[in-house]
N, C-alpha and C positions, 0 to 999 in steps of 0.2 A: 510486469507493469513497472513502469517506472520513467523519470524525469532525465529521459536519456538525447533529447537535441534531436529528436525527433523532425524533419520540416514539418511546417503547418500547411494542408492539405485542403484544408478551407471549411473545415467543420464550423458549423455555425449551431454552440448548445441552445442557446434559448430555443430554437426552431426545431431541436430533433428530441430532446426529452419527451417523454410521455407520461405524466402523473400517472393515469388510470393505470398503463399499462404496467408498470414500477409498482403499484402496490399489488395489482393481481398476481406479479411474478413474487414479492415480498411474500407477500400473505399466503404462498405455496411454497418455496424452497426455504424461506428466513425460519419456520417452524423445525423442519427435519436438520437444516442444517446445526442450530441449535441442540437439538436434540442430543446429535449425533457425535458432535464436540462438548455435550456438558458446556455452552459458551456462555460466558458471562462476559458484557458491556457495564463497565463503570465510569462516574465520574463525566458523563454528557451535559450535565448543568453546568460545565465549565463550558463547552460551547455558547459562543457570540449570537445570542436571540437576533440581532439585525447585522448586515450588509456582511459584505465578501471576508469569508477566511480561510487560511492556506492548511489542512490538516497535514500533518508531515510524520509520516508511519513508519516502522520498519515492517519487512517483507517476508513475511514467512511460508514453508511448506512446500516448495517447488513449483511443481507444475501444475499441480491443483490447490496452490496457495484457497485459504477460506476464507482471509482477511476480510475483503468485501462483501463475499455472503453471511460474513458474522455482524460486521459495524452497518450494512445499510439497512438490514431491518430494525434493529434499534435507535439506529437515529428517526427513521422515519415513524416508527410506532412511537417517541418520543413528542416529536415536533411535528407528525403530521406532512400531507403533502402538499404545502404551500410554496415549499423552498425547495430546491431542488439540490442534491448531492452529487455533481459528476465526479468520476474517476480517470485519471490519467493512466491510460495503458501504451502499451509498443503497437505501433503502426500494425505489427502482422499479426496480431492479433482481429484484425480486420480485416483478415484475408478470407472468402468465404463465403458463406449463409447465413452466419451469426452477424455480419455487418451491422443491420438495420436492428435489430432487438438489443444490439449492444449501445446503440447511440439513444433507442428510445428509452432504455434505463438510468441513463446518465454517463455510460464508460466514452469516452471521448479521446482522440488522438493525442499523444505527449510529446505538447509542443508550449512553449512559455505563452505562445500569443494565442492558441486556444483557454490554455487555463488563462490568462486574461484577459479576454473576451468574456469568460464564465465569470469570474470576480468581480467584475465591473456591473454584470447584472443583480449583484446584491446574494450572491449564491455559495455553496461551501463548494470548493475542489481539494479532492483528498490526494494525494502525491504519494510516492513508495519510491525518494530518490536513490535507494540503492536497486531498483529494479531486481532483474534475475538473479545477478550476484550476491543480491542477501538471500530469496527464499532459496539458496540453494545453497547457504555458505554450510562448512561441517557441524556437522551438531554438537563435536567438542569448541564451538564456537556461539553455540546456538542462542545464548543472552549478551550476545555482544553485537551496539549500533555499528555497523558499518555500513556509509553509502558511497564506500570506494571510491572519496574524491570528489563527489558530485554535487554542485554550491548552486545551479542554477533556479533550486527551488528558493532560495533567498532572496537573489533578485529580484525573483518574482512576487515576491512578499513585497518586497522594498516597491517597486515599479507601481504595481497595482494599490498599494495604499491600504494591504490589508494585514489582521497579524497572524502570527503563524502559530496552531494550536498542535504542539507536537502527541503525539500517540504511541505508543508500546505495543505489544502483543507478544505474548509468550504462550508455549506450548504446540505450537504447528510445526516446528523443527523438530516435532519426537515424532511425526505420524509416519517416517521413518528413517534408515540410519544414512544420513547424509555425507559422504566420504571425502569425495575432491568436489570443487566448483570444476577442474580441470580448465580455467584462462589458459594456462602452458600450452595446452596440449590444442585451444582453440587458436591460439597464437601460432602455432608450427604447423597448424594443417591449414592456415589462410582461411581462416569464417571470418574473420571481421570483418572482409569484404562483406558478409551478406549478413552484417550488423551479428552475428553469431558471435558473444566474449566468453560462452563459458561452453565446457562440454562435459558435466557433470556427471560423478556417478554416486550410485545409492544400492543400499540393499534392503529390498523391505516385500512385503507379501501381493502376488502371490508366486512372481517371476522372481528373486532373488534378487540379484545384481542387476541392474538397470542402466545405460548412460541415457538417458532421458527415454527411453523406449527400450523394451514397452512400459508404458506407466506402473507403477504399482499402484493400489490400492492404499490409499490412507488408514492408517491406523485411527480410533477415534479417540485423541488423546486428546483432553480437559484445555481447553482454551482460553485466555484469560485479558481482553484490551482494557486498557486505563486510559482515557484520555485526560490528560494534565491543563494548565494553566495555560490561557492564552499569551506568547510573547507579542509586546507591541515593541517591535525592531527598531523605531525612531525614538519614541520613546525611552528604552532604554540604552541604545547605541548611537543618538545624536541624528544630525540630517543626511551625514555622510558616511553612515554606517560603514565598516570595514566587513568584509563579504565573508571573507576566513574568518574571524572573530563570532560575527555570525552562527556561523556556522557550527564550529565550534564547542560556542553558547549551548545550541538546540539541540547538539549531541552528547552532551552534558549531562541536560535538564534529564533525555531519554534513558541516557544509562545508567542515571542514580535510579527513574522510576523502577527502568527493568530491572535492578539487582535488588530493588526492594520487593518485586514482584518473585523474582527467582530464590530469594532468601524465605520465601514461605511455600516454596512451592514442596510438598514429602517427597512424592514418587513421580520419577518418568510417569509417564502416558496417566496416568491415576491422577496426577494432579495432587 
């Protein structure tokens, strides 16, 4: 998932969310997956009780990243199903069966003029701008913000008029041992053509070594989101904010939380 320049395809959220359908699925996976990561949501009454804000995450755990099956049931067991949470995912993740259950949960195409379409209806859209290349980055990297360059969620903060509430997550890059993103190696065999930047490998249970396939099995290692203080962009960067400054800024904010977060953390997977 992630805020990758995606084109806009013509999703229209207000029209495909589904409340009812979002807490049935909440109120069946948000329990087990909890469970199963020990996951703890802090720090939600930092959240903007009215109109559009840009949540801005880092990405964790590969290809079964749990980031969103951690944070949407607690925000919605929080705030209720009044306000709707979409997520910004990669186009091919829409490729499929899961289509339509994915758009009536809120996961929506990642493209700047969907997520503002969604912010202008008074709504929260959560973003992951390092996309696949952070849940996948080495786990000797595993508390370090990297969104590999990617500024576009700023302007989108800026354009739409909202602020942007940055998020942490630590402990999903131990569910298992994260080796190369392998970009090189997606670079020299031509995948960028087919939007393909990384070609990653891992070793974790029950197939060993993995480059994306076959999946392993996540470890159930102690999971821990913080969501921080809302930045208001204008506010504290003027009317003509500087994008890189920005930016910057927000990755700052994240990696003082996350080292705060990883300086208490005892044990791998224990938590």
């Amino acid at each position: 998932m992630g805020d990758n320049g995606v084109d806009d395809i013509g999703t229209d959220p207000a029209t495909k969310w589904d409340p009812a359908f979002t807490e049935r699925v909440n109120t069946w996976v948000g329990p087990a997956i909890r469970r199963y990561f020990r996951a703890e949501v802090r720090g939600l009454d930092a959240i903007p009780r009215q109109g559009g804000a840009l949540l801005v995450s880092n990405h964790s755990g590969g290809m079964f990243t749990p980031d969103v099956l951690i944070f949407a049931p607690a925000f919605y067991n929080q705030f209720g199903y009044d306000r709707p949470l979409y997520t910004l995912a990669h186009y091919g993740l829409f490729i499929g069966p899961m289509n339509d259950w994915l758009h009536r949960v809120g996961v929506i195409e990642a493209s700047r003029d969907n997520a503002a379409k969604a912010l202008h209806t008074g709504a929260l859209v959560l973003v992951f701008p390092g996309g696949d290349y952070d849940s996948y980055r080495s786990t000797l990297q595993e508390n370090t913000i990297d969104f590999a360059g990617r500024t576009g969620y700023v302007r989108t903060a800026i354009e739409s008029r909202v602020p942007i509430v940055p998020m942490v997550s630590i402990g999903a890059q131990q569910n298992q041992l994260y080796l190369i993103r392998g970009d090189s190696i997606a670079r020299r065999l031509g995948l960028k053509r087919a939007r393909l930047e990384i070609l990653p490998i891992s070793f974790g249970f029950p197939f060993g070594f993995s480059m994306i396939f076959p999946p392993n099995v996540p470890l159930p290692t102690k999971i821990v989101t913080q969501v921080l203080d809302p930045i208001d962009v204008v506010k504290e960067f003027g009317d003509n904010p500087d994008i890189d400054a920005v930016d910057a800024h927000v990755r700052h904010v994240m990696q003082a939380a996350l080292d705060e977060l990883a300086d208490k953390r005892r044990f791998p997977i224990l938590g």
